[in-house]
C-alpha positions as CSV (number, residue, x, y, z in Angstrom):
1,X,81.0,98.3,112.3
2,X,80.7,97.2,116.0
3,X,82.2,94.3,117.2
4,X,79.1,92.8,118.9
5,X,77.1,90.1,117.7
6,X,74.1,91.2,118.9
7,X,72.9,94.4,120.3
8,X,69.4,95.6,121.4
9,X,69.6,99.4,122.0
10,X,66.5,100.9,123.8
11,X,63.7,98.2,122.8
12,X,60.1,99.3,123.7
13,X,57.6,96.5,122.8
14,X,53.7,96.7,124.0
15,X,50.7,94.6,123.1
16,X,47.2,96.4,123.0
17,X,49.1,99.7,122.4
18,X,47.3,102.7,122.8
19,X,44.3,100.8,124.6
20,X,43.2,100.8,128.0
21,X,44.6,97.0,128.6
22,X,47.9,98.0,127.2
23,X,50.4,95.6,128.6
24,X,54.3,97.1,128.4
25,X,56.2,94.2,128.3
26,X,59.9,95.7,127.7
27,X,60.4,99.8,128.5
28,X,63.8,100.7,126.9
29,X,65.7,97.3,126.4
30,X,69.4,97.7,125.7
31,X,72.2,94.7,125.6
32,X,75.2,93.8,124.1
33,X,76.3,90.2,123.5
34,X,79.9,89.7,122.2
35,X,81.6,87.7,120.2
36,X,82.0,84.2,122.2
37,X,79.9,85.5,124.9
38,X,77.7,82.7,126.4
39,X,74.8,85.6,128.9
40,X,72.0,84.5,130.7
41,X,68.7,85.9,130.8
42,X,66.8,85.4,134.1
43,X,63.2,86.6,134.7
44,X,59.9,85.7,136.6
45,X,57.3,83.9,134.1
46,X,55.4,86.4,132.1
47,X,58.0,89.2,132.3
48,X,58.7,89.5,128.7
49,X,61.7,87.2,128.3
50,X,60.0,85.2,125.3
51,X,59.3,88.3,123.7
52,X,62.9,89.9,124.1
53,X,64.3,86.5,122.7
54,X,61.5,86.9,119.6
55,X,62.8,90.8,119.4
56,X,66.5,89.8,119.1
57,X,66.2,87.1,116.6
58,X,63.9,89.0,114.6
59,X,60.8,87.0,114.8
60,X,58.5,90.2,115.9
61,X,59.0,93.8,115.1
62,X,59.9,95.9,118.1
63,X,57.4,99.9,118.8
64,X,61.1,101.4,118.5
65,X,64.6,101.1,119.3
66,X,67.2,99.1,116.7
67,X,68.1,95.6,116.7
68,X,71.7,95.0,115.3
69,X,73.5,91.8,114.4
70,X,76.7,91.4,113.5
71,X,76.8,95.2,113.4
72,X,73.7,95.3,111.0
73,X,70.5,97.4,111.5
74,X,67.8,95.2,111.2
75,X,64.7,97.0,112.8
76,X,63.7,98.9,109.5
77,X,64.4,95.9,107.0
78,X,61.7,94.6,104.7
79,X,60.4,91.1,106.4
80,X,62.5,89.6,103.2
81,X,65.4,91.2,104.3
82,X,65.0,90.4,108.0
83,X,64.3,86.7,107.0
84,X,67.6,86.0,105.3
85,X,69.9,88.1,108.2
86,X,67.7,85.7,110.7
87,X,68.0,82.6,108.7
88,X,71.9,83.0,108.2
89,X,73.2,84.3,111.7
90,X,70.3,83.6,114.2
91,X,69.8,79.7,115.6
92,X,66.6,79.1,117.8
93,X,66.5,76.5,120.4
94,X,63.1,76.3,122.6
95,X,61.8,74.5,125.7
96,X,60.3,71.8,123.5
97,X,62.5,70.7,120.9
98,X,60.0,71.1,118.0
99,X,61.4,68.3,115.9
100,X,59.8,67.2,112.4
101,X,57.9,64.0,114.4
102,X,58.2,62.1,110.3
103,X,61.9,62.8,109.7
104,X,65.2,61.1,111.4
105,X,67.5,63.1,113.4
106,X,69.7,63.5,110.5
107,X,67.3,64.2,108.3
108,X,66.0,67.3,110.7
109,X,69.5,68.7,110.9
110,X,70.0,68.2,107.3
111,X,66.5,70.2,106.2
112,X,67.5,73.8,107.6
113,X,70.5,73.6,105.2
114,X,68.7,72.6,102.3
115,X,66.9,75.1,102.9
116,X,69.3,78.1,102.7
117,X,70.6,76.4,99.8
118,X,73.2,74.3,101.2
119,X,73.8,71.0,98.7
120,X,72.6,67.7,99.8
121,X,76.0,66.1,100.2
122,X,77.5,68.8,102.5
123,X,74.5,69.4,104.5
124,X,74.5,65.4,105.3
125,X,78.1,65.9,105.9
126,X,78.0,68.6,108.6
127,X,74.6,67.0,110.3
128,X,76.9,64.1,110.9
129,X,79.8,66.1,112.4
130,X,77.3,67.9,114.5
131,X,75.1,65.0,116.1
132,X,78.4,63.1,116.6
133,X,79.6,65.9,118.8
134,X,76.8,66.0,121.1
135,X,77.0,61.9,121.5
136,X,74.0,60.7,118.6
137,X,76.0,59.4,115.8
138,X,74.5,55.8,116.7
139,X,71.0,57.8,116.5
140,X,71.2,59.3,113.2
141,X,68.8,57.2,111.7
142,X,66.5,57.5,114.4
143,X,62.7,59.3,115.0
144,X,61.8,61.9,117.4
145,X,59.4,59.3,119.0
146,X,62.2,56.7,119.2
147,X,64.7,59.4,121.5
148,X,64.5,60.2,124.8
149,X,63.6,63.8,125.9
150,X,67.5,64.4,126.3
151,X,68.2,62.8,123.2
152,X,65.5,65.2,121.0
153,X,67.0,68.2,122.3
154,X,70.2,67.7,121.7
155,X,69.2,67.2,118.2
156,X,67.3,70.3,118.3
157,X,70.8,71.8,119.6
158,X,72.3,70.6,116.2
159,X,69.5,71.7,113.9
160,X,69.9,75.3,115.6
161,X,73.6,75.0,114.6
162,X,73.4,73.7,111.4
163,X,73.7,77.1,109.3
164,X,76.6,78.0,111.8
165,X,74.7,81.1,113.6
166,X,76.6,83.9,114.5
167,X,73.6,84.1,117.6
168,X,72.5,81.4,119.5
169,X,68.7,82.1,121.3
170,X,68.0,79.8,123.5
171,X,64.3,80.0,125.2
172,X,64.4,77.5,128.8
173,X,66.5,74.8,126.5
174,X,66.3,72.5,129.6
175,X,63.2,73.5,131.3
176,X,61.0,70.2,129.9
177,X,63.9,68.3,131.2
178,X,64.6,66.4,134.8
179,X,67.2,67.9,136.4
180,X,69.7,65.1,136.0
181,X,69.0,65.1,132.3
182,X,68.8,68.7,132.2
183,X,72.7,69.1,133.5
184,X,74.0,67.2,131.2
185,X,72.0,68.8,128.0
186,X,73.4,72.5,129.4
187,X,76.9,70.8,129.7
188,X,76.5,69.7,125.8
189,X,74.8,73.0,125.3
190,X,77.8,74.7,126.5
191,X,80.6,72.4,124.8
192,X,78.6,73.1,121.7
193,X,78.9,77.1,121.7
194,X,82.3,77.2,123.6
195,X,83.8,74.8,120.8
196,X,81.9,76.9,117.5
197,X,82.8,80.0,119.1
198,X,79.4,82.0,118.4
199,X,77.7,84.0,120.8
200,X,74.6,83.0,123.1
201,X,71.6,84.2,125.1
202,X,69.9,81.5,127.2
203,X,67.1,82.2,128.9
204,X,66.8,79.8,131.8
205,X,65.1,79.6,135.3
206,X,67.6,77.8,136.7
207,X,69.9,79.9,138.7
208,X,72.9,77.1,138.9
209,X,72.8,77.1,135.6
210,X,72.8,80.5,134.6
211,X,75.5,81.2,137.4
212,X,78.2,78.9,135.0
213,X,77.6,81.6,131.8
214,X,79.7,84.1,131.7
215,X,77.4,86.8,133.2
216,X,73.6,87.1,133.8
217,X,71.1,89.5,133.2
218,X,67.7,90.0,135.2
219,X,64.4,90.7,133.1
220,X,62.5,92.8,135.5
221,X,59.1,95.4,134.9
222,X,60.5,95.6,131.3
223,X,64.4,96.4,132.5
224,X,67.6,94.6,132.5
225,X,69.4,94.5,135.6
């Protein structure tokens, strides 16, 4: 079994395929993210970074190639199969934190747990640990609507954490941010994956920030430079 925690080998994904408008958005794909390894994904907007993100953490099928994580093929799985493998070793974070407006911070850390079966108690427990890392444990009890932008995505950091991933995607994580606010977000973002020791792949157009990972890739006419 390979020591990678994610690998994309030779991903092909178009939309309209086999039409005359057919759009190839990634021509032969292939990465490798280690263990630990924090890789940044650079690319113009509407070069296919989105879709290579949805690829890798299983949310769309890609025309061929294999997606492995953790060393397992998950390409050919039933959708059942690929759920579970995405739901316990993949963690989403997006440009918009996507928060449940109606629950508390806590409460939408706690909720992903529940939901892979984790009990109450221990799910409270580690939603604690994790918004106290990242500097909310005074905003536990507090509403998307009542947190600053900073403030909701660090949440959204924790709720992506909360099943302990062995893959981290994260899709412009500071991009709806000002760039003050933004720094320090990456700099939590960073602590966060450094200090759990899973693996990462931030998409980002921000080229000081992707210069502090610990390598970059360039999404270009559906390659990786």
């Amino acid at each position: 079994m390979s020591d990678a925690a994610l690998e994309l080998l030779d991903i092909r994904r178009s939309f309209n395929k086999g039409k005359p408008n057919e759009v190839r958005v990634l021509e032969g794909v292939s990465l490798t993210l280690g263990k630990g390894e924090i890789v940044g994904l650079v690319a113009p907007s509407g070069a296919g970074k989105s879709t290579l993100l949805h690829v890798a953490g299983l949310l769309d099928r890609p025309d061929s190639g294999e997606v492995r994580i953790g060393g397992v093929a998950a390409s050919g799985g039933s959708d059942r199969a690929r759920t579970r493998l995405r739901r316990d070793n993949v963690g989403f974070v997006y440009q918009f934190h996507h928060l449940l407006p109606e629950f508390t911070a806590l409460e939408n850390v706690v909720l992903p747990q529940l939901a892979a079966g984790v009990a109450k108690g221990a799910a409270q427990a580690r939603a604690r640990g994790l918004l106290d890392k990242v500097g909310l444990a005074e905003r536990l009890d507090h509403r998307p609507s009542q947190m600053s932008g900073g403030e909701q995505q660090r949440v959204a950091f924790c709720r992506a954490l909360a099943n302990e991933p062995k893959v981290l995607l994260a899709d412009e994580p500071t991009g709806n941010l000002d760039p003050e606010t933004a720094d320090r977000v990456f700099n939590v973002l960073i602590g966060l994956v450094r200090e759990t020791g899973l693996s990462a792949l931030v998409a980002t157009h921000n080229l000081e920030l992707a210069a502090r990972m610990d390598r970059v890739m360039k999404l270009s006419s559906g390659h990786l430079e």
